[in-house]
N, C-alpha and C positions, 0 to 999 in steps of 0.2 A: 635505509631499508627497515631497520628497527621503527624507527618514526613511523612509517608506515602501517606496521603489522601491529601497532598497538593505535593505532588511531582509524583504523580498519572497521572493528568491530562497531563502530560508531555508524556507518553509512547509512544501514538500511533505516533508522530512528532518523536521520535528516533527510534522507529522503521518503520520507513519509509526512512528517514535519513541510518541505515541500509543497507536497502536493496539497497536505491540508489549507495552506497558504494561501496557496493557487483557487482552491475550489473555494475558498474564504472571499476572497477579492471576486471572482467571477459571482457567487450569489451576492455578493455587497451592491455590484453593478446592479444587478439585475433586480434585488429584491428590497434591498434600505436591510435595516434593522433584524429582517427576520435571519440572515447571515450571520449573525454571531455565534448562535447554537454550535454553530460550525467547529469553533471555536475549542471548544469544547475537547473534539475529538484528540486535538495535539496534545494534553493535557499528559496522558500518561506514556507519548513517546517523549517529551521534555523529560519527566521525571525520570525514566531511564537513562538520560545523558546524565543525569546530574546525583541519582543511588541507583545505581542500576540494581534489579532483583530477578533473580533466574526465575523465579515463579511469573511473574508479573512478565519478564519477555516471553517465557514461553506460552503464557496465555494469548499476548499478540500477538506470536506468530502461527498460531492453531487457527486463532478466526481470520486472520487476514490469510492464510492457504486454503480456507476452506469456503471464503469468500472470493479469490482469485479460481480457485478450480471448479465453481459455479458459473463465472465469467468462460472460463475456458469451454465449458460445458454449452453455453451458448454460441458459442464460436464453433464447435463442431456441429452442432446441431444444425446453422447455417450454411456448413460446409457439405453436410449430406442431407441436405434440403427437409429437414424433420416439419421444419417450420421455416413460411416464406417473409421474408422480412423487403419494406419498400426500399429503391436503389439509394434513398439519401440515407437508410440506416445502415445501407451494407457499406456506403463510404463513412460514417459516422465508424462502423466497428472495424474498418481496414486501419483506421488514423489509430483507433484505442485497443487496437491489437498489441502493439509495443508498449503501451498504459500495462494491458492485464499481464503478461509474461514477466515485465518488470517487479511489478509485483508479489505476481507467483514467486518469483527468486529472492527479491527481498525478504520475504515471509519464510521462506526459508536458512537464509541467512541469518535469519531471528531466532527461529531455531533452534540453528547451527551451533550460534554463541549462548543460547539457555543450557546444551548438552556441554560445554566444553568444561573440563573442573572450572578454571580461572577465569571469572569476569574482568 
């Protein structure tokens, strides 16, 4: 359990790490060269695995909550018809509904582990 609770605080920086991956390989398909940019992004959730800095996670986790509850903000907006979106975007944003929430949480969890004394 101890193993756990100290290799815990590592999740949301790999799954972030992840996704960046992921959306790395999907513009690589799709686009050559101009995907590496992408690259980029994972840059300071690595460095957290490897010095972690309470300043530096709590900076990620402010934009990435305030970027997920923009998403979310979309999502309600859809829900109470503010704006009409075509039927392949409303199944594009049922799939990437568990994307944004995941997120939101993660982002939080980033957080979480910026407030705690002990990194």
């Amino acid at each position: 359990m101890k193993l756990i609770s100290t290799y815990s605080k590592f999740i949301p920086y790999l799954y972030f790490i992840v996704i960046i991956i992921y959306w790395f390989t999907d513009a690589n398909r799709n686009g050559g060269i101009n995907a590496y940019p992408i690259l980029l992004f994972g840059i300071p959730f690595i460095w957290q695995l490897f010095r972690p800095s309470k300043k530096l996670n709590f900076t990620l986790g402010i934009i990435f909550v305030c970027l997920s509850s923009y998403l979310i903000l979309a999502y309600l907006s859809d829900l109470f018809n503010i704006i009409s979106f075509s039927d392949s975007a409303k199944r594009f944003m049922i799939m990437g509904g568990l994307f944004v929430l995941t997120n939101f949480i993660m982002s939080l969890w980033m957080i979480r582990n910026s407030l705690k004394k002990a990194f």
